[in-house]
C-alpha positions as CSV (number, residue, x, y, z in Angstrom):
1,X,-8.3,-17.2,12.8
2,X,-11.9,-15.5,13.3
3,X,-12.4,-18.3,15.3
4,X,-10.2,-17.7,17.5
5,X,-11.3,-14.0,17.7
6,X,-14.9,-15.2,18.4
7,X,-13.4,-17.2,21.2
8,X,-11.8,-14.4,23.0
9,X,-14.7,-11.9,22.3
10,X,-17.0,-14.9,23.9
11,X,-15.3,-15.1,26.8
12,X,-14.6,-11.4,27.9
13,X,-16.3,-10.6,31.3
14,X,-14.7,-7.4,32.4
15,X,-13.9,-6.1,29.3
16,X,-16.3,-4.7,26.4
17,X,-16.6,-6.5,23.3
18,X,-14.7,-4.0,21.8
19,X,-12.2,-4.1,23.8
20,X,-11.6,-8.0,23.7
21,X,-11.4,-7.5,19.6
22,X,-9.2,-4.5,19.8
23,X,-6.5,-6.7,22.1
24,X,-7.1,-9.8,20.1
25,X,-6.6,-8.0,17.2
26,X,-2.9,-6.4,18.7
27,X,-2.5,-9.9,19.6
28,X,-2.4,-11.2,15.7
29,X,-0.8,-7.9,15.0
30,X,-3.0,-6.4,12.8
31,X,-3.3,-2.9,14.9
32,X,-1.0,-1.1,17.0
33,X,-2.0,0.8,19.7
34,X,0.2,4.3,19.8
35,X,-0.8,7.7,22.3
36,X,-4.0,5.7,22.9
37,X,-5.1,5.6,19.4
38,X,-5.5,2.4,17.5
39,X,-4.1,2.0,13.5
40,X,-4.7,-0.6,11.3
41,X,-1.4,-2.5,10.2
42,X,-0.4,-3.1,6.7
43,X,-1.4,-6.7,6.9
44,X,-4.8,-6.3,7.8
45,X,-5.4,-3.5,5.4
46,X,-4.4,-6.5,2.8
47,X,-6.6,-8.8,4.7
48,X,-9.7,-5.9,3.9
49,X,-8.2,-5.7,0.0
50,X,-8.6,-9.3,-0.3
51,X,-12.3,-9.4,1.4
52,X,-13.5,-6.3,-0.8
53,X,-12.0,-8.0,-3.9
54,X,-14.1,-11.1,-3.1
55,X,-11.1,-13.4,-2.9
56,X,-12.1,-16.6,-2.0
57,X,-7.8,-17.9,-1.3
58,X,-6.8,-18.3,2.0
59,X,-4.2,-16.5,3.5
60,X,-2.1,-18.7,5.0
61,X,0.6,-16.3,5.9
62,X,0.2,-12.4,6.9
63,X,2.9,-10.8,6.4
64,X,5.4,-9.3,9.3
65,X,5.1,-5.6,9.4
66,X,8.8,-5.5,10.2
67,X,9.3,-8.3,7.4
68,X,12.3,-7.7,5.1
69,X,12.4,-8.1,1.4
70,X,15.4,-9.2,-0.2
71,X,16.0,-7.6,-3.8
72,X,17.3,-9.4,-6.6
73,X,18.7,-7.1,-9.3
74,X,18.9,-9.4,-11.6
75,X,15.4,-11.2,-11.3
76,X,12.5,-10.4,-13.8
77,X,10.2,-9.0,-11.0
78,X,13.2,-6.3,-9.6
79,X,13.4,-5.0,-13.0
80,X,9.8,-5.1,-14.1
81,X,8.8,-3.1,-11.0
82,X,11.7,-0.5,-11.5
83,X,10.8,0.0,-15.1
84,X,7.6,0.4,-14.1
85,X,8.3,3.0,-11.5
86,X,10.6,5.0,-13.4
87,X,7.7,5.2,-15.9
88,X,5.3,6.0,-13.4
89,X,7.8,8.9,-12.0
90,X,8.2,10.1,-15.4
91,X,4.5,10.0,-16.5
92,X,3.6,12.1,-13.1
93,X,6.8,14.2,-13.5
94,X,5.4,15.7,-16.9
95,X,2.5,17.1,-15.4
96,X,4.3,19.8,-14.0
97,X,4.1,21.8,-12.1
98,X,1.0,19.5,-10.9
99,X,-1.4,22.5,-10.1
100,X,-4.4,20.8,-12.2
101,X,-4.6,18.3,-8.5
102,X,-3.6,19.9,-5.2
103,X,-0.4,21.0,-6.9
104,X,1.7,20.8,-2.9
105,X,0.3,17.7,-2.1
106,X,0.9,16.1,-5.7
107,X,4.5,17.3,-5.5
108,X,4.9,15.5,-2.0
109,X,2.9,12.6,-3.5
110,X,5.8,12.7,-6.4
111,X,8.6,12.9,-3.8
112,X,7.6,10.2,-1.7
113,X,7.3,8.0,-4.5
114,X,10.5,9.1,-5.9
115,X,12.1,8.6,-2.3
116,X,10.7,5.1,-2.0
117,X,12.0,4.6,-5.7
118,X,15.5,5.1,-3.8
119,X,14.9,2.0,-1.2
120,X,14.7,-0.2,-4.4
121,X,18.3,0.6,-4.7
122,X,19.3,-1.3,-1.7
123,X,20.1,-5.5,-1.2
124,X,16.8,-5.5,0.4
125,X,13.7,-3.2,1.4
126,X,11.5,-3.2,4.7
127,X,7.5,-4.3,3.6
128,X,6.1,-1.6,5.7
129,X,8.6,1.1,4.4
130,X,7.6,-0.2,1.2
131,X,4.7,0.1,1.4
132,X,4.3,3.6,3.2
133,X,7.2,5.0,0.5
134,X,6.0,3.4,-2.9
135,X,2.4,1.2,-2.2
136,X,0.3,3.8,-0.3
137,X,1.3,6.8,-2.5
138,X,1.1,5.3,-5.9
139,X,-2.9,4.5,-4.5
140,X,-3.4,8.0,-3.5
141,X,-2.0,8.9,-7.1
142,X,-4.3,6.5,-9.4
143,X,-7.2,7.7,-6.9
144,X,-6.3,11.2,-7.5
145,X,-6.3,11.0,-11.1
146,X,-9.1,8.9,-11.6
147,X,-11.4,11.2,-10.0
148,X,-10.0,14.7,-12.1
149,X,-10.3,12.2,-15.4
150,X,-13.7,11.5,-14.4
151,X,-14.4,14.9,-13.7
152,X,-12.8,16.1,-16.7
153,X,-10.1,18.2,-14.6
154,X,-7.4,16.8,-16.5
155,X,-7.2,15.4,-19.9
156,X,-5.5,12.2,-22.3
157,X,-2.3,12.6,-20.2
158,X,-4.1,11.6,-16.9
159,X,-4.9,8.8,-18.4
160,X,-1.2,8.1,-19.1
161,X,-0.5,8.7,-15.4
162,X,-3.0,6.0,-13.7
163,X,-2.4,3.3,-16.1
164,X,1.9,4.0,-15.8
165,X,0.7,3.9,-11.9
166,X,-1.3,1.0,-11.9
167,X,1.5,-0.8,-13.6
168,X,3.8,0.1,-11.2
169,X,1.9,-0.6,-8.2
170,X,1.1,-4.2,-9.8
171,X,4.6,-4.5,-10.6
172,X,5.8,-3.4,-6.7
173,X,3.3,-5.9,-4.9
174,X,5.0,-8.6,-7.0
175,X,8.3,-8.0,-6.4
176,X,6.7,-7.7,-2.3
177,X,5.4,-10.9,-2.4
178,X,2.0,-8.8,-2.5
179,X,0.3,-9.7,-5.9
């Protein structure tokens, strides 16, 4: 809890503030510390959603980085969210050969996607992996085309591709246990 941060920061002597929140914060999980630089995990990058979003819900449970979803094939949310990103696929797919946006890193954007598409396949499906395969990318993708719509880059069918994205990212953090 914050309080608990607050605690620790309060009674570091040797170490910075800083510091005390960075180790709390390893503590809780919610950064890793890798070749001496620190990342933000999934979970508190949800934690940041939620506060930007103004959501007033407690989160009672964060997430495991390393937690596993199990996949039902035959539930309504497995087959909303592979509808949904076989649309999304599609939509993106049909604006070949994706020059109008940073055509190589659209195509890796697409491939990712399309990769992560291939976890959904499976009895179950890690929540980071998830998210780095199918979560992250489909943001970068409804960022990407929201800002050529806006700047008139790329037309109606732009359109198409951030609301099929949207949908499938919605459709992805249910079936995660994430929306």
């Amino acid at each position: 809890s914050l309080l608990n941060i607050i605690t620790v920061i309060g009674n570091a002597t040797k170490k910075t503030y800083a510091q005390a929140l960075l180790d709390r914060l390893r503590e809780m999980n919610l950064v890793t510390l890798k070749n001496g630089y620190y990342s933000a995990t999934s979970e508190l990058i949800l934690l940041a959603e939620k506060a930007e979003e103004g959501t007033t819900e407690t989160i009672t449970t964060i997430p495991a980085s390393d937690r596993v979803v199990p996949l039902n094939h035959n539930g309504d949310p497995y087959k909303e969210a592979v509808v949904a990103l076989d649309r999304a696929l599609e939509e993106f797919n049909k604006d070949h050969p994706h020059d109008n946006l940073s055509g190589i890193e659209n195509n890796v954007l697409f491939n990712v996607v399309a990769a992560g598409r291939g976890l959904l396949n499976g009895a179950e499906v890690g929540l980071k992996v998830a998210n780095d395969y199918i979560v992250n990318p489909l943001r970068q993708i409804i960022e990407r085309y929201d800002q050529a719509v806006v700047s008139g880059l790329v037309g109606a069918h732009g359109k198409e591709i951030i609301s099929a994205a949207q949908l499938a990212l919605d459709a992805v953090l249910k079936l995660l246990g994430l929306g």
